[in-house]
N, C-alpha and C positions, 0 to 999 in steps of 0.2 A: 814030412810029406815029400814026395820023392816027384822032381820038375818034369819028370815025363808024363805027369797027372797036370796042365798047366791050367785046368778049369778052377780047382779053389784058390789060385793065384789073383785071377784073370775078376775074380766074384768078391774078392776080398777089395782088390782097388777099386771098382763099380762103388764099392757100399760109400767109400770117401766123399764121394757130393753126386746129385743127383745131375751135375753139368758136366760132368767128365766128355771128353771129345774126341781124346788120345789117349796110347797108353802106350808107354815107352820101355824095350828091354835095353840097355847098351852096357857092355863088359867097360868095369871100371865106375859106374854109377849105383846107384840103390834103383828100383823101379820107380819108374814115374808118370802120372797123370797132368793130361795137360788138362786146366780148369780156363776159360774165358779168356783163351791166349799164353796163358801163361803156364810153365812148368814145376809140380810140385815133387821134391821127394817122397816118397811112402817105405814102410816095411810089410809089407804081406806075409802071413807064417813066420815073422821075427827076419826074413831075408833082407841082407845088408849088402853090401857093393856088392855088384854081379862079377862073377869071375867069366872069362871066356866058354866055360867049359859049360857052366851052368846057361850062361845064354847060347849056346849048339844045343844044351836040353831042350828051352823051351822052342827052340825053333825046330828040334826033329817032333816035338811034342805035337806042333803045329800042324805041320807038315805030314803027318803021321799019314791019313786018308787019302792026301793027295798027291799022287806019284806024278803026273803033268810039275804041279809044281815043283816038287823035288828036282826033277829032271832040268827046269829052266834056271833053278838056283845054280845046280853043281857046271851048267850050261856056261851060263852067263854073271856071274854072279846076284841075282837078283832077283828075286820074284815075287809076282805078284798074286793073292788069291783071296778067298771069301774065305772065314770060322763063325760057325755057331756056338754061342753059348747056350745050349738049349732051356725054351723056356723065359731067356731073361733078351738076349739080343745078338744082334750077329754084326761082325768086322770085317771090316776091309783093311787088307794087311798087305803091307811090304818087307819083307827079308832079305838083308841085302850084306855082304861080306863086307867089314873095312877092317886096316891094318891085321888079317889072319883071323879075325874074329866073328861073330854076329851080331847085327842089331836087327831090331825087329821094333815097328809101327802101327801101331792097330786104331783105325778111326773106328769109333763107336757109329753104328747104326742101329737105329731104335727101330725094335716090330714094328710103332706107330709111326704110316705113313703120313708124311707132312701134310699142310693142307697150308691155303693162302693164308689164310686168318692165323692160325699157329705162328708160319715165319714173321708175319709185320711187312709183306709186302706190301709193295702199290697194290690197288686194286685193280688197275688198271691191264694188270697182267692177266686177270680172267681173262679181257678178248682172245687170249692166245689161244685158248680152246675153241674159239669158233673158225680158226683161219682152217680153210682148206688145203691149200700147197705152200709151198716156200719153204726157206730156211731161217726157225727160229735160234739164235747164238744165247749160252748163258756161260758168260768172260768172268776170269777172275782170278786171283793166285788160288795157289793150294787152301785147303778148309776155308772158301769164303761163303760157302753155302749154294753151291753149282748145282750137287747132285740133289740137294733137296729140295731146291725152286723147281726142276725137269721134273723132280718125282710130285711134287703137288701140281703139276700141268700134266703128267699123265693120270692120277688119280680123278683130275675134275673132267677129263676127258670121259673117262673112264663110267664117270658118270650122269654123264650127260648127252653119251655120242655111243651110236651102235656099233665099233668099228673093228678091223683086225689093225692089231697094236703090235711089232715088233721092238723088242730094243735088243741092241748090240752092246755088252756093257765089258766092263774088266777090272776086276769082278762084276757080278751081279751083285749089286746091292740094296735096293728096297723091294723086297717080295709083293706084287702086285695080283689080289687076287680077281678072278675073273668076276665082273660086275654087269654092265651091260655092254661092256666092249671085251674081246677074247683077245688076251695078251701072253703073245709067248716071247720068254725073254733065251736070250742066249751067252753064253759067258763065252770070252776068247780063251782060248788055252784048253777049255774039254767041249765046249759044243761047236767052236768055230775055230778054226787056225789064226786070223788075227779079222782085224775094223774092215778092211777094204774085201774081202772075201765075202764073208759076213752079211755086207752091206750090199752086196753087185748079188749075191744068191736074197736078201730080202725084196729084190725088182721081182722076182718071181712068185712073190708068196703071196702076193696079193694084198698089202698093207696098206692102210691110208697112212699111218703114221709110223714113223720111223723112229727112234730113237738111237744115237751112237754116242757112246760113251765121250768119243774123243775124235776131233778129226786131226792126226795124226802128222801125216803127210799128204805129200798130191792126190797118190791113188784114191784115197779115202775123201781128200775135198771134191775132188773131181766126180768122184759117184755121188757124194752127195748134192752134186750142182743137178748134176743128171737127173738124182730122183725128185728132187724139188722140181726140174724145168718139166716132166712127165707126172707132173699131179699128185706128187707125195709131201706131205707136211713132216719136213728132216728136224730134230729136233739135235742138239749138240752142242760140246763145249770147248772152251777154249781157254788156255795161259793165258789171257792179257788183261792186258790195267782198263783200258776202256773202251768205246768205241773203234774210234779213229784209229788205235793201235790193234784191232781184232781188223778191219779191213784190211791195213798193211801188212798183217797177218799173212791173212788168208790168199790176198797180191803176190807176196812174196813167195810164196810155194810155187808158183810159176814162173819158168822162164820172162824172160825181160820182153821180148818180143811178140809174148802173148797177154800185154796187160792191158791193151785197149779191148780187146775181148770179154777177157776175164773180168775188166771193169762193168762192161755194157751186160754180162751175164749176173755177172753177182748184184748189180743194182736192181734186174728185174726179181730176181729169186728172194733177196733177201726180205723178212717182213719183220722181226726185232731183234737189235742185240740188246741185253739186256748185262751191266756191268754189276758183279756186286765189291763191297769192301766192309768187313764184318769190324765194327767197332766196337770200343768198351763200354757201355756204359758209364754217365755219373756215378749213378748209384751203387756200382761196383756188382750189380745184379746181372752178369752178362754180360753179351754185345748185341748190338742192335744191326740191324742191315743199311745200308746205304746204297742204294742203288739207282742206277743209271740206266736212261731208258732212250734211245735211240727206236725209231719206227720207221716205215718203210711209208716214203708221202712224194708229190714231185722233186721240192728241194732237196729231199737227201737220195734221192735216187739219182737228182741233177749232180750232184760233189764227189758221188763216191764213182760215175760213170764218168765225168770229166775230170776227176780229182779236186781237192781242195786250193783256195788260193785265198787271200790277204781277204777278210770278211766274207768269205762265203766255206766257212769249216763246216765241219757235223757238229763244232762245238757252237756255234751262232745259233744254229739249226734246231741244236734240241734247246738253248736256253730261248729260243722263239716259239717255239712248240709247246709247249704247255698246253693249251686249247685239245692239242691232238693225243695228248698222255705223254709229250717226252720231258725227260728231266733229266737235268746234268747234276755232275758229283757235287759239284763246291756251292750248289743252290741248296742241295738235300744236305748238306754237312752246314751249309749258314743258318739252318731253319731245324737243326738239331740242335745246333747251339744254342741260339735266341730262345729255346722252347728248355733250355737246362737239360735235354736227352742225353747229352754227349759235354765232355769239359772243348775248354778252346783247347786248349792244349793238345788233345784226342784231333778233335775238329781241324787243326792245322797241318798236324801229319800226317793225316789221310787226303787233304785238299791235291785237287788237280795243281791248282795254281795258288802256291802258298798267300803271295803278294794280293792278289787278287781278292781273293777270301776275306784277306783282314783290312783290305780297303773298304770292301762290301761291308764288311761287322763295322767299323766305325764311321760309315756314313749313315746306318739303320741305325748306330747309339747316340748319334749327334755330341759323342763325349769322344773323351782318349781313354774309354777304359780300356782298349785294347791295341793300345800305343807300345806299353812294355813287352807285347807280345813280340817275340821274333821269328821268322819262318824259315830256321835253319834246321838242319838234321840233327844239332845239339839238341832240339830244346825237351828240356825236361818230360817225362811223360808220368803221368798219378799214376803209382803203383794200385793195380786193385785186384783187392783180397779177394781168396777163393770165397765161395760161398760155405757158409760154416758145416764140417763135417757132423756128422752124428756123433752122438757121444760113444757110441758101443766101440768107433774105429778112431776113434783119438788118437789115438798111438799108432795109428798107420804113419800119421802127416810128420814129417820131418820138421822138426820148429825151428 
């Protein structure tokens, strides 16, 4: 089977578990899938370490339709774009040169567009489809599940609101078909030159709702300050760990002499950031979401416009809020624990505040069972199994 054909490659790893998330090319490894965080070797077509040469196959293979991309890879080294696997699902891909070679990253995204109930969010993140303006944030590292919270709050939009829907994305990735709201989506690199362009030509399109893949830099925060302060509902994401650190974010794109401003504007505009951090499961079935919910109320509009000081944080604020839907990390991770969702051990290394956490678990145990525990970066983590392949592809999985 000749790698310029890279679809029965691409269809052979898929069949390994039905949780695949990632799919990894890199010269010098065998292909790999990542399953619920974790990396597994495979053989596809009997193929064994990848040579340099065979990984520039699959990435011309890739690349074949799309000359943009092509163009930004031999550019820059690196690029970004959408593939279909026709029929079964479509990826969002990175291709990117190191040491003279290729590697190539493919997240799986499924036809089926997510929905609240699916992910295990809060419930409480419906409201976000009745908000009219502002700017909603969904924070988090790489694969915490960003793109898939944005795309079930434009699906429920979608369905429940008459409206013109723009999103700015790169790639485009969940295919949104028109319902009762008319959605045109636009990809950077062939339908728009980059976010901030994009984004200052969606003022004219007449949008309630906005969607940007990424707020980037200034140019791009700044129009999205604009469109939320002129009655648009900005929707977008963010690299960070959680709140507080998605504010100093957003702060820090500006000049220093523009932060008393930028504070008093971002505290009127802003109405959720929502943090996620995707966990393993106990039961080695997965990972579970963990999320952090920050709202837009007088006290936190009071912290992030005068800034924070000694008992008056965003973190006081949302473990006070509860009543109003907010919720902090190390509550939803103590109450994953206690409920056996998550081991402590998962539970500790995800905590905001290690120390914290495991004072909370053993004053809620009234015991020291969670005395031996320690909140350092050493501590042990449960290794947990893929979920068990099919038997036809046995011999994909490297043992």
């Amino acid at each position: 089977m000749s790698l310029l054909d890279v679809a029965p490659i691409i269809e052979q790893m898929l069949l390994i578990s039905d949780n695949v998330s990632d799919i990894n090319f890199s010269t010098g490894q065998k292909p790999q899938v990542e399953i619920s965080g974790s990396l597994y070797s495979a053989s596809p077509l009997g193929i064994g370490r990848l040579s340099g040469f065979q990984t520039e196959m699959i990435a011309m293979s890739i690349l074949r339709d799309n000359s943009e991309a092509a163009r930004q890879l031999a550019q820059s080294g690196t690029a970004d774009l959408s593939y279909t696997l026709t029929g079964r699902c479509r990826f969002r891909v990175n291709i990117f040169q190191q040491r003279g070679s290729f590697s190539i990253v493919m997240r799986v995204i499924p036809h089926e567009i997510p929905t609240f109930e699916s992910l295990n969010v809060p419930p409480q993140l419906t409201d976000i489809c009745n908000i009219r303006n502002g700017i909603v944030l969904v924070t988090g590292p790489t694969g915490s599940g960003k793109s898939s919270t944005l795309a079930a709050v434009i699906d429920r939009i979608n369905e429940i609101k008459s409206y013109h829907i723009v999103t700015i994305e790169d790639p485009i990735e969940f295919l949104h078909p028109h319902k009762k709201c008319t959605i045109n989506q636009r990809e950077v690199g062939s339908d728009t030159k980059d976010f901030a362009s994009a984004l200052r030509a969606a003022l004219r399109q007449a949008p309630k709702v906005i969607l940007v893949g990424e707020m980037r830099d200034l140019e791009t925060a700044e129009i999205a300050l604009e469109a939320a302060e002129t009655g648009h509902l900005v929707l977008s994401t963010l690299h960070t760990i959680d709140a507080s650190k998605t504010i100093d974010r957003i702060i820090g794109l500006y000049p220093k002499n523009e932060e008393k401003i930028i504070r008093m504007r971002l505290a009127q505009t802003f109405r959720y950031i929502i943090s996620q951090r995707l966990v393993p499961r106990a039961d080695g079935k997965g990972r579970i979401a963990a999320v952090e919910i920050l709202k837009s109320n007088p006290r936190t509009r009071e912290y992030i416009e005068k800034g924070e000081s000694e008992g008056k944080s965003l973190l006081d604020a949302m473990r006070d809020g509860e009543i109003d839907g907010m919720q902090d990390f190390d509550t939803v991770l103590r109450q994953m624990i206690t409920k056996e969702q998550i081991t402590l051990e998962d539970g500790i290394s995800f905590a905001t505040n290690q120390n914290n956490l495991l004072l909370q678990l053993k004053g809620l145990s009234g015991t020291d069972d969670y005395s031996n525990a320690q909140p350092t970066p050493a501590m042990p983590k449960l290794s947990v199994p893929p979920p068990s392949p099919r038997n036809s592809v046995l011999d994909l999985i490297e043992k």
